[in-house]
C-alpha positions as CSV (number, residue, x, y, z in Angstrom):
1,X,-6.2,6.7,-4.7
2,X,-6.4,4.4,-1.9
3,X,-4.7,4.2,1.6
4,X,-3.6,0.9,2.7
5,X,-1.9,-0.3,5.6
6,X,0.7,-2.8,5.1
7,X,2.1,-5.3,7.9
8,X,4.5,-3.2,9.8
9,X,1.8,-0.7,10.4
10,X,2.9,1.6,8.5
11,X,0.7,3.4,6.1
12,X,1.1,3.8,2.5
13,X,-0.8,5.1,-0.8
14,X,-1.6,2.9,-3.2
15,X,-2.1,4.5,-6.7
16,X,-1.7,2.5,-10.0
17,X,0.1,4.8,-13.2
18,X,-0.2,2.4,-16.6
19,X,1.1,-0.9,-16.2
20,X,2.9,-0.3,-12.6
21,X,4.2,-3.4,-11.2
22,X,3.8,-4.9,-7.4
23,X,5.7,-7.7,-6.5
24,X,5.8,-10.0,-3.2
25,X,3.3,-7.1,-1.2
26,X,0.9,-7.5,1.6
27,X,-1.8,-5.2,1.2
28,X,-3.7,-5.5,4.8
29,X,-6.7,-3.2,6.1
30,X,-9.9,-1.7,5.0
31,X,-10.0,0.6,1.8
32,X,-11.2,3.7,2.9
33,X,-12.2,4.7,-0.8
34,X,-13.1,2.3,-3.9
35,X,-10.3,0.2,-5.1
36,X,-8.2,2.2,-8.1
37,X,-6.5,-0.8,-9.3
38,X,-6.3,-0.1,-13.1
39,X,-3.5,-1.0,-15.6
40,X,-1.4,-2.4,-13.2
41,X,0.1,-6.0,-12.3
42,X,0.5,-7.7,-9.0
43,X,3.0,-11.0,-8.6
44,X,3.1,-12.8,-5.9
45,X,1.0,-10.4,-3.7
46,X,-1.5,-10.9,-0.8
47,X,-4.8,-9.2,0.1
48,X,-6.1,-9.8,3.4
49,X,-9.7,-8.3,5.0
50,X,-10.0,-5.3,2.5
51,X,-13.6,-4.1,2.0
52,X,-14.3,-2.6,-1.1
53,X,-17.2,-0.5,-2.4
54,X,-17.8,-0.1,-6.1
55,X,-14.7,0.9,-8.2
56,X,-13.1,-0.9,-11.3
57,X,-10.4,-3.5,-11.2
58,X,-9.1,-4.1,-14.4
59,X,-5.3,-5.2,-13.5
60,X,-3.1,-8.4,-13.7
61,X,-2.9,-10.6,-11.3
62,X,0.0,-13.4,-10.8
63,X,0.4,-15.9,-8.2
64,X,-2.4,-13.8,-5.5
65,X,-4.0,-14.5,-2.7
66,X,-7.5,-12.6,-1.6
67,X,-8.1,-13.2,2.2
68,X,-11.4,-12.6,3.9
69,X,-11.8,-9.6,1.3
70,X,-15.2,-8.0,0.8
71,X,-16.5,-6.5,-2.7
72,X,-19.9,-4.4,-2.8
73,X,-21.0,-3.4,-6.5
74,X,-17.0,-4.1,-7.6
75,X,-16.5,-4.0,-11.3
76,X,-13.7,-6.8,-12.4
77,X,-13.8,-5.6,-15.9
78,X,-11.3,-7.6,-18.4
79,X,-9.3,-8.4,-15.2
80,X,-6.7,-11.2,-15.5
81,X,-6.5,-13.4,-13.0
82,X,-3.9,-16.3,-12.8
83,X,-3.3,-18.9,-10.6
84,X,-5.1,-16.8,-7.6
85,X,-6.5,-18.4,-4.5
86,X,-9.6,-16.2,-3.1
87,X,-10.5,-17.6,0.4
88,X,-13.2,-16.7,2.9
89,X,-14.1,-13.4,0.0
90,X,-17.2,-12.3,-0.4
91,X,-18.9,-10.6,-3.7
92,X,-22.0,-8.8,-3.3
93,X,-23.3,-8.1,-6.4
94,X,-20.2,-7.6,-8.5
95,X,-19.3,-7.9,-11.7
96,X,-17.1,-9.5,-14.0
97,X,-17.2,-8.5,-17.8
98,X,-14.9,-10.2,-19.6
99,X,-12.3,-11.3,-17.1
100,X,-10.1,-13.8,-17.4
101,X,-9.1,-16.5,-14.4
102,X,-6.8,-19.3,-15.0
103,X,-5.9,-21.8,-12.9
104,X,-8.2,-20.1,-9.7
105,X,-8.8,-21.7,-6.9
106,X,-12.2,-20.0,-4.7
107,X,-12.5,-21.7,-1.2
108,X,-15.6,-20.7,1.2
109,X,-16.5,-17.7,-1.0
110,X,-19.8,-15.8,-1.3
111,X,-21.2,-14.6,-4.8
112,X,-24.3,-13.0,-3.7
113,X,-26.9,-10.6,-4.4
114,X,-26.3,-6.7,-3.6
115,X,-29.2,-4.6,-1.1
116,X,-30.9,-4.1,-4.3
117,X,-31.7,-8.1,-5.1
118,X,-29.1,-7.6,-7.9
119,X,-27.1,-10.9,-8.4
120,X,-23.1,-11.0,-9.4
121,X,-22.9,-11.1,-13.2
122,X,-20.1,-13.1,-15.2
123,X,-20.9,-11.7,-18.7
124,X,-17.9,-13.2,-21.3
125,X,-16.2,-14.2,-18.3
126,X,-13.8,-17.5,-19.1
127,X,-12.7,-20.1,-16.8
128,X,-9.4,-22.1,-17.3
129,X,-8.8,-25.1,-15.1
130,X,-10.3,-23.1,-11.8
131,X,-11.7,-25.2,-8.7
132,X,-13.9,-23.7,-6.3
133,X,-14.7,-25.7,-2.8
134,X,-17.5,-24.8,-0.1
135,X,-18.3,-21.7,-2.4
136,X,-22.1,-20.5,-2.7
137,X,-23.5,-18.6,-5.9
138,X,-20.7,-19.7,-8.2
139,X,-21.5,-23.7,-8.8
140,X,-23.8,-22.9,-11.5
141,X,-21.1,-20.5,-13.0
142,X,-18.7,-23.6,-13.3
143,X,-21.0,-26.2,-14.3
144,X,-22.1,-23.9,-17.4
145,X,-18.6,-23.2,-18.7
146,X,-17.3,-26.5,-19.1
């Protein structure tokens, strides 16, 4: 369970139950605990300056955007990701087993290595027509996937 502040200031839990839906939300603050984002789908939402320390994502997401968001040791495990724009993010040694991102767009992101010298991993991970400008530690990534 994480507590998330929304626009308006006011504050909200945010707790996934199997295959909950989010549309049009703006998720905006710092996670005080790691993001709980399992089984669930978000359309059309936005993510600005969340920091997040370990924990699994494994949810759909539609139509996103991640703003200046922060992942330490975050587990994107068979997460699908579709047409989502990640700007300004950072990804410190995260993983991503088997996700799926189609149609992505990554602009002045940050895949790099964790406090332990352990790099992001992209184990089965598939790309789909995804661009990435002004990025560092992903270039490789793309060049070996086409």
């Amino acid at each position: 369970m994480s507590t998330l502040q929304s626009s308006t200031q006011s504050t909200f839990t945010l707790e996934c139950h199997s295959n909950m839906l989010f549309e049009t939300e703006r998720f905006e603050s710092r996670l005080t605990k790691p993001a709980s984002w399992e089984d669930c789908v978000f359309r059309y939402c936005n993510f600005a300056d969340i920091d997040s320390e370990g924990g699994s994502i494994d949810s759909i997401f539609v139509g996103c955007t991640f703003e200046n968001c922060e992942w330490y040791w975050g587990i994107f495990n068979l997460a699908i990701l579709v047409q989502v724009k990640f700007k300004g993010c950072t990804f410190r040694g995260t993983a991503f087993s088997g996700s799926k991102f189609v149609e992505c767009e990554f602009i002045d992101c940050e895949f790099t290595k964790d406090n332990l010298n352990g790099d992001c991993s992209f184990d089965d991970v598939a790309w789909y027509k995804c661009k990435q400008n002004n990025c560092k530690g992903l270039e490789g990534e793309f060049r070996n996937k086409h």
